[in-house]
N, C-alpha and C positions, 0 to 999 in steps of 0.2 A: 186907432189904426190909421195911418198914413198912406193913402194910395196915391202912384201916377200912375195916368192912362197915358198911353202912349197906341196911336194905331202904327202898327210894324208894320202889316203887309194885306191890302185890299185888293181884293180881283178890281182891273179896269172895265172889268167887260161886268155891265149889270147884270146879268146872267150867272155870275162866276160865285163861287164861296163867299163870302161877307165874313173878314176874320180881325179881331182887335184882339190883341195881348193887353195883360193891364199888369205892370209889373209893381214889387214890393207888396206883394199879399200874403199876409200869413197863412197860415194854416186851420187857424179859424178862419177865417176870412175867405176861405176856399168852402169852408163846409156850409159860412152861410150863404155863397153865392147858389150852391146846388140847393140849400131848402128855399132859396125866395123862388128859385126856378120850380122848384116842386118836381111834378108830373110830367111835366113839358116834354119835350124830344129836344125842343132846341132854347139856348146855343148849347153845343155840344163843348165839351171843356176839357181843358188836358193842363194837370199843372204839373207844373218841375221847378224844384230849387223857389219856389216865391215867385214864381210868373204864372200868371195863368191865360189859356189862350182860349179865347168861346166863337165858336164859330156856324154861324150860319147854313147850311151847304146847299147847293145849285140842284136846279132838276137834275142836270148831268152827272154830278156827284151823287147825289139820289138813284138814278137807273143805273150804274155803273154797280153802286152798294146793292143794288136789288136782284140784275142779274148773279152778281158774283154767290148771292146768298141761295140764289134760284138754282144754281149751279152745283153747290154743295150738299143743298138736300136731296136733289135728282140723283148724286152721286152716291152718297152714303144710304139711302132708300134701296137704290137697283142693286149695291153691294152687298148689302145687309151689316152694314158697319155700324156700332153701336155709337151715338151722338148725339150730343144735347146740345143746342143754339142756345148762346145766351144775349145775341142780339150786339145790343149798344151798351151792357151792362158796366156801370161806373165801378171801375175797379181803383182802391185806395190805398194808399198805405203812411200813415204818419213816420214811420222809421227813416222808409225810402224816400222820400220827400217825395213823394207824385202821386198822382192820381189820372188815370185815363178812362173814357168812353168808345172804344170801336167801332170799326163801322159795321162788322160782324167777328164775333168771336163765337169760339167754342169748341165743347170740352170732348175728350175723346177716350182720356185714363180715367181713374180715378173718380168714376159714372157713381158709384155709390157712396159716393164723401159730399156729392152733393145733390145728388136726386131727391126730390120734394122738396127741396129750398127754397122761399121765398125770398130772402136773401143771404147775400154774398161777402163775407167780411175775409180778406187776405189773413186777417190776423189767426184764424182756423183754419180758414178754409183753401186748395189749391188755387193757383190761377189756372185761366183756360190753358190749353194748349196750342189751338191756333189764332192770332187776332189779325183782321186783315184791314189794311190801310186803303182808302182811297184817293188818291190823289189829282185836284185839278186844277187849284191856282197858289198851293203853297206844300210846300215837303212836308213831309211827317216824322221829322226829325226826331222834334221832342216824344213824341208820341213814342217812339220804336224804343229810344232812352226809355221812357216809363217801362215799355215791355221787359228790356232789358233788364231793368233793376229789381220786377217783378222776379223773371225766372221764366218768362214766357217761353217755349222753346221754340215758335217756329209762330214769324211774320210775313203775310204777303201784303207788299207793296203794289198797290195796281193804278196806273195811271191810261191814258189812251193811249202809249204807245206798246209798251208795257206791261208785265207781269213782272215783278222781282220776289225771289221766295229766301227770306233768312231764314236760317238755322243757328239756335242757340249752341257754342263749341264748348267745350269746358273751363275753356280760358275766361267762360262769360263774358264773351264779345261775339257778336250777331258776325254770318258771312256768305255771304250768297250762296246760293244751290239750285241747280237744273232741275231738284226734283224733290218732293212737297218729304217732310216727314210722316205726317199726322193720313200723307194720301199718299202711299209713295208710287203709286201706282200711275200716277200723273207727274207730267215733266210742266214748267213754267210755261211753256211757248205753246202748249195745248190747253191750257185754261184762258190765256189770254186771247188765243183765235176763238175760243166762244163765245168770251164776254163782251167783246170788240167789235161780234159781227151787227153789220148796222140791221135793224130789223125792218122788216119790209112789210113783214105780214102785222106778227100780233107777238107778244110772248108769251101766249096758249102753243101757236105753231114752232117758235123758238123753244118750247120746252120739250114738244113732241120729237123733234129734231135731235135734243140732245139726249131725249131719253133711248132713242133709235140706237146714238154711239156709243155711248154704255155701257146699254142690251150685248152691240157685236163687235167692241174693240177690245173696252176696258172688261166688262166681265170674263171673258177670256184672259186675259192678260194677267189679273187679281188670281183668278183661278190657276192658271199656269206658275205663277210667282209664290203660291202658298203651297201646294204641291211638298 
């Protein structure tokens, strides 16, 4: 197997994502980069078409993924929506050419095709239904492509300015939307004033806060909507 490495795109700021592509890698060559990595968290990997991109990610990129996840279980818990977190789980497909990791996904249909699973093979089994991107020193291009070819039907793209929420069309092409599928209860520009807000206290106090709006906006709202 013939590799070039090539570094595409490194955050300047040492602070920032730490990302190298390495291009012309097979498809074995993908499978053995995830067993030497094992167990690990990191680097996180996204391959498409024979590239594959492993990337490092920032404290920032970190509490951004952590909030957003903090954010989803608060939600689905006060609603009583049924949900299962599959985390950062490596989703693959040899047909599709790709393979991705999220920064959170997870599943919202089809709870008994995979409940008690220790693992996840696309070739059986569904993809999630929401996978959400973080974003701080490089796009999630490739990544949204993998969802796409998956069948994902609904991406959020979150960076600091930002929320962007795709929805899968029938046309099988991703296209922005004000408002979540998997939550529809929540618009983009309400998920990203709480992920955003800088925290002063602790995020014990930032959870108590959001569990507050919830309780007396959204639980109302869900209840009103389902009616």
């Amino acid at each position: 197997m013939t590799t070039a490495t090539t570094i595409l795109d490194r955050a300047t700021d040492a602070e920032g994502d730490q990302r190298v592509v390495l291009w012309n890698i097979g498809w074995q060559g993908y499978l053995t980069l995830l067993r030497v990595r094992g167990e690990r968290s990191v680097p996180r990997m996204t391959y498409l078409d024979g590239s594959v991109s492993l990337v490092s990610p920032s404290f920032s990129h970190e509490r951004l993924k952590e909030l957003i996840g903090l954010f989803v279980m608060v939600l689905v818990e006060e609603l009583d929506i049924p949900c299962i977190a599959a985390g950062s789980t490596a989703y693959r497909r040899r047909a599709k050419r790709g393979g991705v990791e999220g920064d959170q996904t997870y599943y919202f249909t089809n709870l008994d095709r995979i409940r008690g699973k220790t693992k996840i093979s696309l070739r059986r089994d569904p993809p999630p239904d929401l996978a959400i991107e973080v974003v701080t020193t490089h796009p999630a291009d490739e990544a949204v492509e993998v969802y796409r070819r998956f069948g994902v039907p609904e991406v959020w793209i979150c960076d600091q300015d930002q929320l962007t929420i795709l929805r899968l069309q029938l046309d099988g092409r991703y296209s922005p939307s004000d408002r979540s599928l998997a939550l529809p209860m929540l618009t983009s520009a309400e998920i990203h004033s709480w992920v955003s807000r800088t925290q002063e206290a602790s995020d014990t106090a930032w959870v108590k806060q959001l569990r507050r709006w919830v309780v007396d906006v959204l639980v109302p709202r869900h209840r009103d909507a389902t009616k």
